[in-house]
C-alpha positions in Angstrom: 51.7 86.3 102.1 53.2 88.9 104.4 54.9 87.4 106.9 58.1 85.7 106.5 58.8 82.4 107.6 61.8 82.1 109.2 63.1 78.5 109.1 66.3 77.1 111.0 68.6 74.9 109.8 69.6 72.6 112.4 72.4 71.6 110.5 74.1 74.7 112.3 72.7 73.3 116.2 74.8 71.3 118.7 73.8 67.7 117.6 74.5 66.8 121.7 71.6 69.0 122.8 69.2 68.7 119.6 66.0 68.4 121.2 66.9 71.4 123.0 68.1 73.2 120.7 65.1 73.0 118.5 63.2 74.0 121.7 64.8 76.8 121.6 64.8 78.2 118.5 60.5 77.2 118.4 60.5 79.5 121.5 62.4 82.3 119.9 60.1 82.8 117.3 60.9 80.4 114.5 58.3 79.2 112.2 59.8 75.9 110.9 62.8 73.5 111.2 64.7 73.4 108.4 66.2 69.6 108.1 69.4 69.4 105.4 69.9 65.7 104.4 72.9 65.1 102.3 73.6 62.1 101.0 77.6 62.5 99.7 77.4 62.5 96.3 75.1 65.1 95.2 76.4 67.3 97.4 80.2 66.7 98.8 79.0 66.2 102.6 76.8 64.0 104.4 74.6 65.2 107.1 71.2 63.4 109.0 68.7 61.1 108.2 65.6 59.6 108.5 65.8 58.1 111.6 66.6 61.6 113.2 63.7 63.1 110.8 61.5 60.4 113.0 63.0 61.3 116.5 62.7 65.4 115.8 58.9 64.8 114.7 58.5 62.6 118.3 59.5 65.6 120.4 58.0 68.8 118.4 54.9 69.3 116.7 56.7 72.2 114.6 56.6 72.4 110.7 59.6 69.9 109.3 61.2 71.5 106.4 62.8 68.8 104.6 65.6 69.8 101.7 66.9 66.7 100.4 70.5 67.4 98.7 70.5 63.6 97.5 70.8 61.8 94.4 67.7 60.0 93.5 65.5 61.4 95.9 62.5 59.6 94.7 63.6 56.3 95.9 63.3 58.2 99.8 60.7 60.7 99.9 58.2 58.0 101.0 60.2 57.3 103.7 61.0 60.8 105.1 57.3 61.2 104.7 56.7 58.0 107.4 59.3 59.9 109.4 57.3 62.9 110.2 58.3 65.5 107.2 55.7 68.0 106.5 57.3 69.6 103.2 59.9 67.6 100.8 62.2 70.0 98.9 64.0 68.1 96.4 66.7 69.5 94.0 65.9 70.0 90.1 69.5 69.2 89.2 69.3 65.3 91.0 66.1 64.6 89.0 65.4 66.7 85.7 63.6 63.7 84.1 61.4 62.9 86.4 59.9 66.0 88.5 56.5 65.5 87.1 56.5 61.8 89.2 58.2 62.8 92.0 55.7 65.9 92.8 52.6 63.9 92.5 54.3 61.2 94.7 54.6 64.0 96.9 51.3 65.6 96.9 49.8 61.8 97.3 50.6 61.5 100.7 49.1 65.3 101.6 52.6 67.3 102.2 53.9 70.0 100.4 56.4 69.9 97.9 59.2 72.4 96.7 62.1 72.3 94.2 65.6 73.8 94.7 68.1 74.7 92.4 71.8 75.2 92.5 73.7 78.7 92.3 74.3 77.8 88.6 71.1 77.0 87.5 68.6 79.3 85.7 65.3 79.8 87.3 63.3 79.8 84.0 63.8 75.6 84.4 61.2 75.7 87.5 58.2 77.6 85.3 56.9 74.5 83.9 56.4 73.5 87.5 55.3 76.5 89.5 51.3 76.2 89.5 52.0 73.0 91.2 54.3 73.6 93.8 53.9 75.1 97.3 57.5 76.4 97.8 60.7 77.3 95.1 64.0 76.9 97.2 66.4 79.4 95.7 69.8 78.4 97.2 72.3 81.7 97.4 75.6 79.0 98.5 76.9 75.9 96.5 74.6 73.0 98.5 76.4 71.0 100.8 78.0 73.1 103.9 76.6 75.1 106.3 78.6 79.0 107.0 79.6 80.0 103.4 79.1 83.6 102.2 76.2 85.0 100.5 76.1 84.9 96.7 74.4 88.2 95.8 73.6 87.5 92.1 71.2 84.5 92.8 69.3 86.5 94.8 68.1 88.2 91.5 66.5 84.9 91.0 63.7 85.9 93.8 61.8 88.6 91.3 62.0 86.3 88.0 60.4 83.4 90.1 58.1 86.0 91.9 57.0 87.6 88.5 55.6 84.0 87.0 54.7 81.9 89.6 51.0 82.0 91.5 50.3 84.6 94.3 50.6 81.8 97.0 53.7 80.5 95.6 56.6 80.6 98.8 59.6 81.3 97.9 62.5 80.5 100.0 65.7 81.4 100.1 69.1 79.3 101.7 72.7 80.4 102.0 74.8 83.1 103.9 71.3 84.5 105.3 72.0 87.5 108.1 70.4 90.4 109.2 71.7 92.1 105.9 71.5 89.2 103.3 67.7 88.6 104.7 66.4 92.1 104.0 68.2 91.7 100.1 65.6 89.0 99.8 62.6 90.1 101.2 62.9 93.1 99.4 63.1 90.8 96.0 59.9 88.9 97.0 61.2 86.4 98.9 58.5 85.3 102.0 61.2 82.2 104.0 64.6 82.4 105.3 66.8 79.4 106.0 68.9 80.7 108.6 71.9 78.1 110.1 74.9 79.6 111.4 73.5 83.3 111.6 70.7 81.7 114.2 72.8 78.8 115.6 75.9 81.1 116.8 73.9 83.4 118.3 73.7 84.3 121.8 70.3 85.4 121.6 68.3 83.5 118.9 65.4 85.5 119.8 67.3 88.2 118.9 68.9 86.6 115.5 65.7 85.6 114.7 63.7 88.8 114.9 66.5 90.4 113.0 65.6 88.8 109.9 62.2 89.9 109.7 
């Protein structure tokens, strides 16, 4: 996969002028939507849900990328699903003991699936689970707020992932992501970019966007 996809989180965009500002970044050049749901106690925020999930997928035909930063995210994914989602990322850390259920519940409804982990966490924990994935989401900021800098030693989690998982495997990459942050990753192997406050702040996102690739 050569291309990059470049995937906004609109957890960044002015929540008055959503529809618009999803518009926007579409026309710019951006491949996906990047949706953060945070439920409070997995992560130390709370952010959208999935009745926004429903009214984004009413006004866009663009890719929804789903991260869920929830406890428990089994007990939801059917319902983000309903709501228009085209890929559910969950987190390894909210679910070790059950992965195996949760991506087949996944795959049963025909979306794509991915699996994040947290700055802390090894990527060797994902290999059992790599042939049957579509997307690892390495996250290079603690989960849970958007603007916080870039931590450069999980990006060395891109060529250990790369290096064992299938040829079609995407491998995504959230936190601190600017024009300089974005080519450490791409250079690793990393083929997506979550892109918030680098995009969202922007005066040109075409620009922003562009910059990244």
């Amino acid at each position: 996969m050569s291309k990059t996809i470049i995937s906004p989180s609109i957890l960044s965009a002015n929540f008055m002028n959503l529809q618009s500002e999803i518009d926007a970044v579409e026309k710019a050049g951006a491949n996906w939507i990047h949706i953060d749901v945070m439920d409070g106690h997995f992560v130390p925020n709370i952010s959208i849900g999935i009745p926004v999930v429903k009214s984004i997928r009413k006004n866009t035909n663009i890719f929804l990328d789903t991260h869920l930063m929830i406890e428990n995210p089994e007990k939801y994914i059917e319902n983000f699903i309903e709501a228009g989602s085209d890929l559910i990322t969950f987190h390894y850390e909210a679910c070790e003991n059950k992965i195996v259920e949760i991506i087949k519940l996944i795959k049963s409804h025909n979306r794509k699936v991915g699996i994040s982990i947290k700055p802390k966490t090894e990527p060797e924990v994902l290999f059992p689970y790599l042939k049957d994935i579509d997307l690892v989401l390495i996250m290079t900021v603690e989960p849970g707020f958007g603007g916080q800098d870039f931590i450069h030693d999980c990006a060395l989690k891109i060529p250990t992932i790369k290096e064992n998982a299938p040829d079609n495997l995407i491998i995504q990459v959230d936190g601190g992501i600017n024009n300089l942050t974005a080519k450490i990753c791409t250079s690793l192997g990393a083929n997506s970019l979550v892109a918030g406050s680098y995009i969202y702040k922007a005066t040109d996102y075409k620009k922003a966007i562009e910059s990244l690739i």
